[in-house]
N, C-alpha and C positions, 0 to 999 in steps of 0.2 A: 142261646140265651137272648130274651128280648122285652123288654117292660118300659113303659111308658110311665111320667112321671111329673108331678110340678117341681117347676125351680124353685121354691124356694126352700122343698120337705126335701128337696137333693142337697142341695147346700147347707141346709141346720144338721142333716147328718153326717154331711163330709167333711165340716168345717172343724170339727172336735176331735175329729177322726186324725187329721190330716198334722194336729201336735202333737197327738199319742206316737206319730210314724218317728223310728228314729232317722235322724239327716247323716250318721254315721256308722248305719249298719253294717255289721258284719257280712250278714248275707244280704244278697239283691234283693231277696223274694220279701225282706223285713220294711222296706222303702215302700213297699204298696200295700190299699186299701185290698182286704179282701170282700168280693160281691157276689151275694150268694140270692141269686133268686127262686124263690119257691112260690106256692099259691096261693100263700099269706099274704106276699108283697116280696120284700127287698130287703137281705140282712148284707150288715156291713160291718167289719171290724177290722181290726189295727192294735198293735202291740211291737214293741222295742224288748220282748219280753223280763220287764220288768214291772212294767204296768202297761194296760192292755182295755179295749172300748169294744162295747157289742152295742148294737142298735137296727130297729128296723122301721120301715116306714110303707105308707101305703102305697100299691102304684097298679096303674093297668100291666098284669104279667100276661104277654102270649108266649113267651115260654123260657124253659126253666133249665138252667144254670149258673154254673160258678165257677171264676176268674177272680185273678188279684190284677188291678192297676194303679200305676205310677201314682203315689200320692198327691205329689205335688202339681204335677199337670193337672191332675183331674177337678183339683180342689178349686186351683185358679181360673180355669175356665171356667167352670161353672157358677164360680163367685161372680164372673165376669157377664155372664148372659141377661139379657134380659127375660123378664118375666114372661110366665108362659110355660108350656109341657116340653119335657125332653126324652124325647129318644133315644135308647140304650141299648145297642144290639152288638153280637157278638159277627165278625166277621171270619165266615169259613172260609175265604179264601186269601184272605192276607192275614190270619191270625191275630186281626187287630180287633179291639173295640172303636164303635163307631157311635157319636154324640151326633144328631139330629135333633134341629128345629126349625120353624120357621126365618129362613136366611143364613142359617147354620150347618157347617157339618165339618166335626174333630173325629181324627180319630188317633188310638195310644196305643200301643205296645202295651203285651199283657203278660203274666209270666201265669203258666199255669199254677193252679190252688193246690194242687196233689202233695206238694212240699212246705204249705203254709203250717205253720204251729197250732196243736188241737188247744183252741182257747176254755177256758171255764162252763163250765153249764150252769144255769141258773141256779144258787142255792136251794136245798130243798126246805134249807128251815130258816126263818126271818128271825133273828137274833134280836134286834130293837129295830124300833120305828120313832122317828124323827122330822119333825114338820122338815120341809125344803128350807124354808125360806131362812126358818130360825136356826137349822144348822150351816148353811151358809154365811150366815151374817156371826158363828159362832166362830166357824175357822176364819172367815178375814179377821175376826179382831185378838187372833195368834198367831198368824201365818207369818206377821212380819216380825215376830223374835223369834224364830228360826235362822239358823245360820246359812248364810251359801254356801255352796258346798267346798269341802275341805276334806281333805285328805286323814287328817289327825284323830279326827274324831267324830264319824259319818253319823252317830247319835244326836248330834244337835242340827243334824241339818233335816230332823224328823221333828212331829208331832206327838206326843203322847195321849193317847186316850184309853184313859178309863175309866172302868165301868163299874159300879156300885152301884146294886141294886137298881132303883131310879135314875140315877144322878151320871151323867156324863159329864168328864171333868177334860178339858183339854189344855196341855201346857204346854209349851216352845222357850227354848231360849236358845242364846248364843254366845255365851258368856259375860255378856255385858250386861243384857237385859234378861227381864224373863216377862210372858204372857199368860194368864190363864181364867178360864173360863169356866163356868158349870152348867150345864144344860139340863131340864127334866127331861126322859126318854121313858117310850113304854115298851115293858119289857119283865121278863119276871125274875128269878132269882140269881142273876148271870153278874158274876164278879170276874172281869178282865182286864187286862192291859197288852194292850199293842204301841209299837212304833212304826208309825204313819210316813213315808216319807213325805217332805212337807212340798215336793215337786208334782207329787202325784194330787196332793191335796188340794192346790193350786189349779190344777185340770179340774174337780169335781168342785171348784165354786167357780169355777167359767158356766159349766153345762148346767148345774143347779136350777130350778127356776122360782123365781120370786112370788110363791105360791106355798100355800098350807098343805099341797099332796104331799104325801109322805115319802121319805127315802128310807130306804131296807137295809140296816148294813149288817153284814154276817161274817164274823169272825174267824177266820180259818185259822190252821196251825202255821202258817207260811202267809198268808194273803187275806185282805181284808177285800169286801166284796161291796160296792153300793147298787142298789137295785132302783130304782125310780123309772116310772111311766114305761118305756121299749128299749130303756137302755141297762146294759149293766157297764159298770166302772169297774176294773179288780186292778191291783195295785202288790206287790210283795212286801211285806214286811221288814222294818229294819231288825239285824239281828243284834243282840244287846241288852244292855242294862238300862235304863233312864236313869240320871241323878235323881238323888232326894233332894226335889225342889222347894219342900217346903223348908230345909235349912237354908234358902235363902231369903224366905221371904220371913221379915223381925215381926215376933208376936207383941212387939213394942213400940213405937219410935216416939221418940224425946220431944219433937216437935210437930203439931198437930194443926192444919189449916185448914181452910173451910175457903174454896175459890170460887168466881165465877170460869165456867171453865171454857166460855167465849172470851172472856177478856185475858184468861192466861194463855189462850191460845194466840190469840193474834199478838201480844206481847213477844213471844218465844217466838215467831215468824218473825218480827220485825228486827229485832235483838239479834235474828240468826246471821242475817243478811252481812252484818258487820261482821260476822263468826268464823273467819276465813284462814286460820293459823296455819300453817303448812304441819307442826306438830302437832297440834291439840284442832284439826277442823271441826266447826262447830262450839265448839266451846262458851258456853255461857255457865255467868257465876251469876249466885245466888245467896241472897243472905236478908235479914227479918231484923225490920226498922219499924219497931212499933206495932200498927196494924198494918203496914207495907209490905210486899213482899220487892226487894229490889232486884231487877234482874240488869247485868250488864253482858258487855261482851268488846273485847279490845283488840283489835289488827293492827301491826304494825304498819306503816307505809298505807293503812285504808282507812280506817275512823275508831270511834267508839261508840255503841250505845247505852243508853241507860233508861230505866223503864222502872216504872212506883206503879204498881198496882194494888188495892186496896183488899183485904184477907180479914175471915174471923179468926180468930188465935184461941185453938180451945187448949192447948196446952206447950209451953216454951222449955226447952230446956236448962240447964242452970247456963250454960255457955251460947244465949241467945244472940251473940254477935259473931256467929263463925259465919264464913265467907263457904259455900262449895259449890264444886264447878260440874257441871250435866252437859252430855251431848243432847243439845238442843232438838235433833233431829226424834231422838229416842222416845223425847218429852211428848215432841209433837204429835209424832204414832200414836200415842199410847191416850191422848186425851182426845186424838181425830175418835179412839175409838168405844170410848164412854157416850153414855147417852145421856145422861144425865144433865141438869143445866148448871149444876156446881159438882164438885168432886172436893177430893179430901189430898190432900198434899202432905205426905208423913215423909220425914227425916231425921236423923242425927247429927253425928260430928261429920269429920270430913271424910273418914272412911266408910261412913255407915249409906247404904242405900237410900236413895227416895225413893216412895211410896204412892202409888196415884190408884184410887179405886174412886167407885161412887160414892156420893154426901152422906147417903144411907149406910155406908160404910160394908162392913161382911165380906163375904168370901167368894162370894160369885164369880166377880170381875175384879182381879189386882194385876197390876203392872211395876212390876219394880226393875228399878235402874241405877245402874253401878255408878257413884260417883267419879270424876276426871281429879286427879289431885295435881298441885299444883305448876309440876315439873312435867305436865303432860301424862303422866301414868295411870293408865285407864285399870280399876279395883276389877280386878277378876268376879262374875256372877258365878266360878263356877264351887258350889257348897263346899267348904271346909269343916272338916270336924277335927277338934283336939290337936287343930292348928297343923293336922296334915291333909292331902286334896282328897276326896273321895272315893280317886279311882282307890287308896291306899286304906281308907276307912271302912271299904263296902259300897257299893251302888243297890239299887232298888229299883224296878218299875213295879 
């Protein structure tokens, strides 16, 4: 095995490569990049088999084979080299791989491929097509009400996307908050729903690129597949139910605001800083003085702040003097990821959710967030019906 190659197509491919590797495998052989050179150029892949990367790149091949090596050596050195071609050959007499270039020569311990896991083949049928860039920019602004992981209940530390017709919809929460999004997608009469784990989701807006080409994702019974440019992404599927999330988000709320949504951001950073409770971190209260929206926040032994920023009020509830309290951090997510230059601020009483979507309002983009009440006890986001939890009432994805 021997191919020659630029640093930098070596490195954009090992670099992705090299998180997909688990740091706690079970087996050795799971630790390394597998490198398969043919007369195409250079295939590389890696999987924790849970989720799993294929990728290929151009390169002078004199000749052809495949080995797995050490992830992590391999990545950091070559992150490390300077620019310029590298040489990549297998050595028959010490069983090593041997890195060459100019000033240079590594070489790694390799474990033969023969034992490597048979990865995916490339879908044979494209399920939907999805610009890069704007699916990218669809799951960061979900990713961050997913839960970390937890034992309890590995469903909310997914993503859910489904599919209607056109419309891709993708929601996250974690019981405090919920995220969701809707995308147009081309594609023809395909009605599905998966759960995405939101770890794996995380990987494919790292490698994404900020670019209108398209990403391919194809649905399997077990695994969801992304396709784009030489590489494929495949990921397994959470097994499970999704809540019905639409019983948390109110087809109502009592009090209706119209912000600037620069000036309530930087408010809620300023406010937060003071937000340091040991029970309630974060903690900022809120409550409607006129066209004001007043925001505080009070630590014992560190200060107070207090913050009037100016709201259109298109509709007040009859108990326009209640005080409620948001984790500031929740707010802040959720308006970094509006685009809008004013947004829409919906609430109730003191148990009821606030509300943050666009000025234009609709269903596109909503973020709702559990209120803090006042003893520190954070309102559960996860849906209730007839006042028992849903795992009791039915679930739905």
């Amino acid at each position: 095995m021997k191919f020659i190659c630029e640093k930098v197509l070596l490195e954009s491919a090992i670099a992705p490569l090299s998180r997909v590797v688990s740091t706690k495998a079970t087996l050795p052989i799971l630790e390394n990049i597998l490198v398969e050179v043919v007369s195409e150029g250079v295939r590389f892949a890696a999987t924790d088999l849970e989720i799993g990367m294929k990728t290929q790149v151009p390169a002078k091949v004199e000749e052809s084979g495949t080995v797995t090596i050490p992830a992590r050596v391999f990545f950091e050195v070559v992150s490390h080299l300077n620019e310029g071609l590298v040489e990549v050959q297998m050595d028959g007499e010490t069983n090593m791989v041997q890195l060459k270039g100019e000033g240079f020569q590594y070489k790694f311990n390799i474990l033969s491929a023969d034992g490597y896991p048979v990865l995916p083949e490339t879908p044979k049928e494209t399920k939907i097509s999805v610009n890069q860039d704007a699916f990218k920019k669809a799951l960061r602004d979900v990713l961050f009400s997913a839960s970390s992981p937890r034992e309890d209940n590995l469903i909310f530390t997914g993503v859910l996307l489904r599919l209607e017709k056109d419309n891709l919809t993708l929601v996250a929460l974690d019981g405090h908050r919920l995220g969701k999004r809707i995308m147009k997608v081309s594609q023809g009469e395909l009605n599905r729903s998966v759960i995405v784990p939101a770890k794996a989701l995380n990987e494919v807006v790292k490698i994404l690129k900020d670019t209108s080409d398209p990403v391919e994702i194809y649905f399997g019974d077990h695994q969801v597949v992304f396709k784009f440019d030489e590489t494929i992404f495949f990921t397994r599927l959470l097994e499970g139910q999704f809540p019905q999330f639409e019983l948390i988000i109110p087809e109502k709320s009592e009090t209706v605001l119209k912000v600037e949504k620069e000036v309530f951001l930087q408010a809620l950073r300023r406010a937060s800083i003071l937000a340091q409770d040991r029970e309630s971190p974060r903690l900022i209260k809120m409550s409607l003085n006129g066209s004001q929206l007043v925001i505080t926040a009070n630590t014992q032994d560190l200060g107070q702040a207090y913050e009037e920023i100016p709201v259109e009020v298109e509709s007040v509830g009859e108990k326009s003097d209640i005080t409620i309290g948001f984790n500031a951090r929740y707010l802040i997510d959720a308006l970094n990821a509006l685009e809008d230059e004013k947004v829409r601020f919906e609430f109730g009483q003191v148990k009821s959710p606030g509300v943050l979507r666009p000025e234009s309002g609709g269903n596109d983009a909503i973020y709702v967030v559990m209120p803090i009440r006042p003893l520190g006890e954070v309102v559960s986001a996860e849906p209730k019906k007839e006042g028992r939890p849903l795992a009791a009432a039915g679930r739905s994805n």
